[in-house]
C-alpha positions as CSV (number, residue, x, y, z in Angstrom):
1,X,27.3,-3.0,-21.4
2,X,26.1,-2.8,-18.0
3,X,27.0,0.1,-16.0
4,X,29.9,-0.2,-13.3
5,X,28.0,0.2,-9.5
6,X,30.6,1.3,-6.9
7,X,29.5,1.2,-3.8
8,X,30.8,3.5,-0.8
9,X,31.9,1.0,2.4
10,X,32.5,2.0,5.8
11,X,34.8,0.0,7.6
12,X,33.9,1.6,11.2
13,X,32.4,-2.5,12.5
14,X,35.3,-3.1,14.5
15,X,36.4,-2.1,18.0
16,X,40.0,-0.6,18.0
17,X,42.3,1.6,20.3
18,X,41.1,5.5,19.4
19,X,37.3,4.5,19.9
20,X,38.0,2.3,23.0
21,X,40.0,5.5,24.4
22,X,37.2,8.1,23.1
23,X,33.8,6.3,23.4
24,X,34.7,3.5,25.9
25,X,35.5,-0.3,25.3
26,X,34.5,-2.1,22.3
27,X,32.5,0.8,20.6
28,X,31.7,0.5,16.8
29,X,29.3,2.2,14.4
30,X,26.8,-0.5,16.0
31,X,26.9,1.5,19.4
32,X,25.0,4.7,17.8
33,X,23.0,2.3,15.6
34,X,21.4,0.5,18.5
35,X,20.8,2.9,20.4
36,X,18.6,5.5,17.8
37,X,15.3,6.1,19.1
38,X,12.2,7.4,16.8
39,X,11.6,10.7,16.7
40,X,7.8,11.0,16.0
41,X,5.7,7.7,16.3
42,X,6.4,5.7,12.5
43,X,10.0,6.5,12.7
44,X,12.0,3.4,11.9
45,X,14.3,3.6,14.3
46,X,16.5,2.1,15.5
47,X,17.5,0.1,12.2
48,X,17.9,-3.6,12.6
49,X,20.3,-5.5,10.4
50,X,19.3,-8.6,8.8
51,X,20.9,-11.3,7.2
52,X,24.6,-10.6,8.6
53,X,23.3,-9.2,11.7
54,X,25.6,-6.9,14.1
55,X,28.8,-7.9,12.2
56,X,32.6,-7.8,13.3
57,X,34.7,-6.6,10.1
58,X,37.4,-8.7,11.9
59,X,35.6,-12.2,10.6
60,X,36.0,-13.2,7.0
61,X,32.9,-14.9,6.8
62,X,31.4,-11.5,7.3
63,X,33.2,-9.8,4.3
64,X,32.3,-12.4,1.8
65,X,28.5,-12.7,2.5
66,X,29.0,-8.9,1.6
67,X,30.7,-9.4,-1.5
68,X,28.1,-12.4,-2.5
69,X,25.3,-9.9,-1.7
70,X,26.3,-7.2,-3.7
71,X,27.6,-9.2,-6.8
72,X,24.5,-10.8,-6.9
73,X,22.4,-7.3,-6.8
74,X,24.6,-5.9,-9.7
75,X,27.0,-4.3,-7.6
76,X,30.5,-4.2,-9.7
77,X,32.7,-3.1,-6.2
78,X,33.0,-1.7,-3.0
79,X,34.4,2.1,-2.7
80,X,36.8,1.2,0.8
81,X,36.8,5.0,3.1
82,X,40.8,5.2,3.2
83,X,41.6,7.3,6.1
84,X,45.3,8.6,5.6
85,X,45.9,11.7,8.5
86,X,49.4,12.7,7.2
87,X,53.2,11.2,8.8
88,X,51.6,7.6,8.2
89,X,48.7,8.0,10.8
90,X,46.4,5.2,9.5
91,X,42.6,4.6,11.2
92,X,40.2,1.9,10.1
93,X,42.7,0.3,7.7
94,X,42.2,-3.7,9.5
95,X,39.3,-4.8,7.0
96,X,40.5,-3.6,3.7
97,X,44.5,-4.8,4.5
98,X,42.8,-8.3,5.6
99,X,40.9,-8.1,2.2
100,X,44.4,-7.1,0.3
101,X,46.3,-9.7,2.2
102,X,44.6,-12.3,1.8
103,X,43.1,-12.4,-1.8
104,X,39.5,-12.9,-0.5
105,X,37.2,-11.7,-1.2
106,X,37.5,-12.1,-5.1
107,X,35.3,-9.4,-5.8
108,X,36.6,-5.6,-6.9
109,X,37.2,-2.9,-5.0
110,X,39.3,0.5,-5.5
111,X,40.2,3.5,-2.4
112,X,38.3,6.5,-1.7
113,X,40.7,9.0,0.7
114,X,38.3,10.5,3.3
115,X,40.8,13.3,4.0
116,X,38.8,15.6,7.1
117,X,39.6,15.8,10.6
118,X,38.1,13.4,12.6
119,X,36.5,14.4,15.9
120,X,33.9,13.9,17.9
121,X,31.1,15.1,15.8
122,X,32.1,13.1,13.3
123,X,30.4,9.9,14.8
124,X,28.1,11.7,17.5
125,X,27.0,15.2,17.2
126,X,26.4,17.0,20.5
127,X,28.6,19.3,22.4
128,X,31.5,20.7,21.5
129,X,34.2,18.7,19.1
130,X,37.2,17.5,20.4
131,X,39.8,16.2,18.2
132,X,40.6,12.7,17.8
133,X,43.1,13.0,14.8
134,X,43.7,16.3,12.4
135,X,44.0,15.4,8.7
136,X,47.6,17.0,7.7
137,X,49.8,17.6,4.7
138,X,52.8,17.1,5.7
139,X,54.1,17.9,1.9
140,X,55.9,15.5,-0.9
141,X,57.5,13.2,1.6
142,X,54.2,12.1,3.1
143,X,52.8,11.9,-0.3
144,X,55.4,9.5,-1.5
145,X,54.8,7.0,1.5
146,X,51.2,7.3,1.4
147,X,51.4,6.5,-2.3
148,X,53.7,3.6,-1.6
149,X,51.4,1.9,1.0
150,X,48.5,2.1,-1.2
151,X,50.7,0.9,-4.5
152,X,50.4,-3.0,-3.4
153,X,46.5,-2.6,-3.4
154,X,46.4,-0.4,-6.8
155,X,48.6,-3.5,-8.4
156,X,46.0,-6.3,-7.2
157,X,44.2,-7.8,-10.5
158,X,40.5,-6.8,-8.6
159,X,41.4,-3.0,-8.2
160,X,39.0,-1.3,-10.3
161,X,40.2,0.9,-12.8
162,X,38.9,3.5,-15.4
163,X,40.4,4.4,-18.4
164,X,43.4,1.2,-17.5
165,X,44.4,2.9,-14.4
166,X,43.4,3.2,-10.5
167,X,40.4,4.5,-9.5
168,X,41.3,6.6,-6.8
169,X,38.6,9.2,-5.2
170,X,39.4,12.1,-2.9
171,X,36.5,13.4,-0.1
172,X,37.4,16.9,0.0
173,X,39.1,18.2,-2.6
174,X,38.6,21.9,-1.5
175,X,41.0,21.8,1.5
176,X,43.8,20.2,0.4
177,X,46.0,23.2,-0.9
178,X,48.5,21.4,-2.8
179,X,46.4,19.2,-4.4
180,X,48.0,19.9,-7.8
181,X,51.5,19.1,-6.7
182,X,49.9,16.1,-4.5
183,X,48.3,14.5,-8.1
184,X,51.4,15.4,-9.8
185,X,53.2,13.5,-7.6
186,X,50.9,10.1,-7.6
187,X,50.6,10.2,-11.5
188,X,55.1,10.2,-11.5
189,X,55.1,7.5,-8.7
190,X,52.5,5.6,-10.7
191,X,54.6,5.5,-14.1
192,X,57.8,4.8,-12.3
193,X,56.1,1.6,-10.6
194,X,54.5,0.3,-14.2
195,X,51.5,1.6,-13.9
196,X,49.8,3.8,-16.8
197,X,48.5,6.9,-14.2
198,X,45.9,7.3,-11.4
199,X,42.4,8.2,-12.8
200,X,41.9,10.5,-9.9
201,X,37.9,12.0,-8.8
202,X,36.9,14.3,-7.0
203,X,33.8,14.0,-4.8
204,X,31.9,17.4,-4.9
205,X,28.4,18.6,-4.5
206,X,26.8,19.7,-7.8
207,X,25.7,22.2,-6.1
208,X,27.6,24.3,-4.0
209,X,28.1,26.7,-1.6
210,X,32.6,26.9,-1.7
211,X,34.4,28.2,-4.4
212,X,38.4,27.7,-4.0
213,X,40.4,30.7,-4.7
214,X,43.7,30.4,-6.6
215,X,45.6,30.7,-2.9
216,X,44.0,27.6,-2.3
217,X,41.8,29.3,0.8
218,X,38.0,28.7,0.3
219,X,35.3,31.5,0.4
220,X,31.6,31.1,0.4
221,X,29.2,31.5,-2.7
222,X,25.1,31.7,-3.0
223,X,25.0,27.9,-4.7
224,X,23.4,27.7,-8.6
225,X,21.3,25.1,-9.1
226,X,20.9,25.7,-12.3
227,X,24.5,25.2,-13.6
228,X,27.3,23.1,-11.9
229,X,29.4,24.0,-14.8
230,X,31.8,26.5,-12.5
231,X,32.0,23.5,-9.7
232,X,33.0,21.3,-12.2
233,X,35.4,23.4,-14.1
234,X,37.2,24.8,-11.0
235,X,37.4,20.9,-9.8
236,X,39.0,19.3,-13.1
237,X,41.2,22.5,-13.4
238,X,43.2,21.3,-10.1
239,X,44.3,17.9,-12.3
240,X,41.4,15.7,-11.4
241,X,40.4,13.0,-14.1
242,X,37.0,13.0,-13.2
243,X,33.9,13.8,-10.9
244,X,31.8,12.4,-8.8
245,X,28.8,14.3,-7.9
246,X,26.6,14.3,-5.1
247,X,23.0,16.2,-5.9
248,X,21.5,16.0,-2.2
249,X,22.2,19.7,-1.5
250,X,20.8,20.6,-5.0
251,X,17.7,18.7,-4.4
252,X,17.0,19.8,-0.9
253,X,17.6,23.4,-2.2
254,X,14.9,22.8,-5.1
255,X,12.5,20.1,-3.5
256,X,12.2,22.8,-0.1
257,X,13.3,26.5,-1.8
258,X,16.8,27.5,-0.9
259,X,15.8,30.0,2.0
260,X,13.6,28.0,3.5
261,X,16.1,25.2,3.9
262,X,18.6,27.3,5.4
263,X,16.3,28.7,7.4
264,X,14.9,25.5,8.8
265,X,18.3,24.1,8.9
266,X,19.6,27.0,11.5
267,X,16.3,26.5,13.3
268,X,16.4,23.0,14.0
269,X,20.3,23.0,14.9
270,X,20.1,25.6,17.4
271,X,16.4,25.4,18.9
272,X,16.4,22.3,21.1
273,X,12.8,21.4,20.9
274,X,12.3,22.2,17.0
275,X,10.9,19.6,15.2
276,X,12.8,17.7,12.7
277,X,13.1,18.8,9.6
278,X,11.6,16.1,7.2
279,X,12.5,16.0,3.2
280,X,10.6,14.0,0.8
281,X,12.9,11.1,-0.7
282,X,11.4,11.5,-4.4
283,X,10.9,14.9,-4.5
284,X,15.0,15.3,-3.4
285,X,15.2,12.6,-6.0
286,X,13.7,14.4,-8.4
287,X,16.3,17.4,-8.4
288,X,19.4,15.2,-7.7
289,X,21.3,15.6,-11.5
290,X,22.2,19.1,-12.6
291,X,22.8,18.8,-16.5
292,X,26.5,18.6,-16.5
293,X,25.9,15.5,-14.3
294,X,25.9,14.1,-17.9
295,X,29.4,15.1,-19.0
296,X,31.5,11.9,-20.2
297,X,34.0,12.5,-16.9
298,X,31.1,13.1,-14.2
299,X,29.8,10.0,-12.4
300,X,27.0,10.5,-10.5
301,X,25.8,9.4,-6.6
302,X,22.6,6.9,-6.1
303,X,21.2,7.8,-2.5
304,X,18.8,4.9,-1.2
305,X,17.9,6.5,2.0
306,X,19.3,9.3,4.5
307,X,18.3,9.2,8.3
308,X,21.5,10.5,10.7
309,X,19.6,9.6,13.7
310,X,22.0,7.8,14.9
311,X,24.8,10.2,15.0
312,X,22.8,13.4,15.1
313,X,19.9,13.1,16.8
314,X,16.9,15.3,15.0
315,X,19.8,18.1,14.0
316,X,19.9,17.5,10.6
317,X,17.3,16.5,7.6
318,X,15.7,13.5,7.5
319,X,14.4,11.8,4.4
320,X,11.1,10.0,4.8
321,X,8.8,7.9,1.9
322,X,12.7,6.0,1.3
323,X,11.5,3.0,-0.2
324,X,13.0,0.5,-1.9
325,X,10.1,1.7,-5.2
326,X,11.6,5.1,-4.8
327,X,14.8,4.1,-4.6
328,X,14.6,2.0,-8.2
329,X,12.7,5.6,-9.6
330,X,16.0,7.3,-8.8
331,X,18.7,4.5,-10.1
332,X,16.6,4.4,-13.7
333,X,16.8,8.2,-14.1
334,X,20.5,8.1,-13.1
335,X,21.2,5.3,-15.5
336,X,19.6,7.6,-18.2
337,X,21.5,10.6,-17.5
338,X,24.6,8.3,-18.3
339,X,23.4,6.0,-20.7
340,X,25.2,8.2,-24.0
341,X,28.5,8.2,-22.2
342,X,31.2,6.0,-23.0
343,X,30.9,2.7,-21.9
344,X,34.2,3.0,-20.0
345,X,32.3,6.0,-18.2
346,X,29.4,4.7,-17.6
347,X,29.5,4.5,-13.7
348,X,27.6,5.3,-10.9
349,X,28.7,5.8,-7.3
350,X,26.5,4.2,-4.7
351,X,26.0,6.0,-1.8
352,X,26.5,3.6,1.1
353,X,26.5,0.1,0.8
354,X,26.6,0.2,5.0
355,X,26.5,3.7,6.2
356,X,23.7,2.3,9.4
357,X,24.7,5.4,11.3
358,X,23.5,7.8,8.4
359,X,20.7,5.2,7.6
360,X,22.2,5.2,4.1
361,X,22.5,1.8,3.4
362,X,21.4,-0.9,0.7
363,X,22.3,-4.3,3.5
364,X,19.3,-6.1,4.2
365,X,17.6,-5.1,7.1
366,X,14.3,-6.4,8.8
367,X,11.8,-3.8,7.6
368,X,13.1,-4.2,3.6
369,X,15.0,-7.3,3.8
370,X,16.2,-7.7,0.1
371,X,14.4,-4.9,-1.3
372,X,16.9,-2.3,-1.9
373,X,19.5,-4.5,-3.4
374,X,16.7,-6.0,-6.3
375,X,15.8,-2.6,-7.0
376,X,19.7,-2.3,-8.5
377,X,19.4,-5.5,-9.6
378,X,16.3,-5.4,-11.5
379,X,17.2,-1.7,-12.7
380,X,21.1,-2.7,-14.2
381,X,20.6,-6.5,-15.3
């Protein structure tokens, strides 16, 4: 049985009212995207789209040239970025609702809550943040109704599900403070409305630098990259079903040296003309899966490149040799470290299918065309 490839979609390709008011008329992620500039000569920037060009999530056509690309590279679905702020504040919700309404595309898909603030470093990092909306938790009220406007995608014959119920992932799972009760909640709501439960995951780094105190506040911890046992423990002991882990951290930490990196990291964040710090794609590769990665409830993260240019200028790392050769390296090891888990289990998050303004992407563009997609496909079919 092949394994299920979910793939992590943005759905910021569409001009609405909070960006207009914030970044000026008609901005979308395609702003920051075309306006990247290389940062030492080689640089592929800024990243030109291909085959669907500068899309508009607002035109169907758009949505299923996506689906027909991915379900012919061996992607199973797409991963939609749910942003839910608390008191039914909604952002970026017109592309997956036109998806849900209207049946099309026929291809799966399941909800992954991206519960932070959003400000303005979240789509362009200089100065100081201002707040464009503050993720709350308004308590079991606001739970209820955000449960109930999801229920009508959960019931849809293409949400995904594990285990016979809805995949549903949550972003941060260390903030949240009632996170128990929250999942409590859901899991009633879901049996009252015919469903069997919510297989809830938690998105965490294998490697990590927070540990959550039994207040719910967060202190931090020298990370172990040796173990994410305690990560995963503390994660699954808040009610979550399962886990998906995200090794980038971890293999920085190893492919650099954990001092160094931190060092470099401060350096290049708060010294203006510092060069940018440049990782090796298969030597972060390399580290990405901590052992417990191949626990029957932990699904791991496929990275194909990681390039933040666009939204960060040369303050953060920058992966370089991320080739579409690399990139097939790192999915066959990945399928390895799940290939003696149920089959049921036997997932695999990708990590983006259109994240342009993190270049962390698998959509054709005109240096790779194809490439990254037939390096899934070849590697799962």
């Amino acid at each position: 049985m092949s394994p299920k490839i979910l793939a992590l979609y943005l759905p910021q390709y569409f001009p609405f009212r909070e960006n207009d008011e914030w970044w000026g008329k008609g901005f979308t992620e395609w702003t920051n995207v075309g306006k990247a500039k290389p940062l030492w000569r080689g640089h592929y920037q800024p990243k030109v789209p291909a085959d669907l060009g500068y899309y508009d999530l607002r035109v169907p056509e758009v949505r299923e040239q996506q689906a027909k690309l991915a379900r012919e590279a061996g992607v199973t679905g797409f991963l939609y970025w749910h942003y839910w702020f608390g008191n039914n504040k909604r952002l970026l919700e017109r592309p997956f609702q036109e998806v849900l309404n209207s049946g099309k595309p026929d291809f799966p898909f399941c909800l992954a809550w991206a519960n932070h603030d959003w400000t303005t470093k979240t789509w362009k990092n200089n100065g100081k943040p201002a707040m464009i909306a503050k993720q709350l938790y308004p308590g079991e009220e606001d739970y209820r109704q955000h449960f109930h406007t999801v229920l009508p995608a959960f019931k849809d014959h293409r949400y995904i599900t594990v285990d016979g119920k809805p995949l549903f992932a949550i972003f941060d799972p260390y903030s949240f403070k009632d996170i128990r009760n929250f999942i409590e909640v859901w899991r009633n709501l879901a049996k009252e409305n015919g469903l069997k439960g919510i297989h809830f995951i938690a998105i965490c780094n294998n490697t990590s630098t927070m540990k959550r105190l039994a207040d719910g506040s967060i202190k931090r911890v020298l990370p172990n990259t040796n173990s994410s046992a305690e990560v995963y423990k503390e994660m699954l002991s808040l009610g979550f079903d399962g886990l998906n882990s995200f090794g980038k951290s971890r293999g920085e930490m190893l492919a650099l040296g954990r001092i160094r990196r931190t060092v470099r990291f401060l350096l290049q964040k708060n010294i203006s003309w510092f060069p940018p710090l440049k990782y090796d794609y298969a030597k972060v590769t390399k580290h990405f899966f901590s052992p417990e990665d191949r626990w029957d409830n932990v699904y791991p993260t496929i990275m194909p490149q990681w390039d933040r240019t666009p939204r960060a200028g040369k303050h953060e790392g920058i992966y370089i040799n991320s080739t579409p050769e690399n990139f097939k390296k790192h999915i066959e090891e990945a399928l390895e470290v799940i290939n003696d888990k149920p089959n049921e289990h036997k997932i695999l998050f990708l990590r983006s299918w259109n994240e342009w303004g993190e270049g962390n992407y698998v959509e054709p563009d005109l240096k790779y065309g194809h490439k990254f997609l037939e390096a899934i496909k070849t590697s799962v079919f």
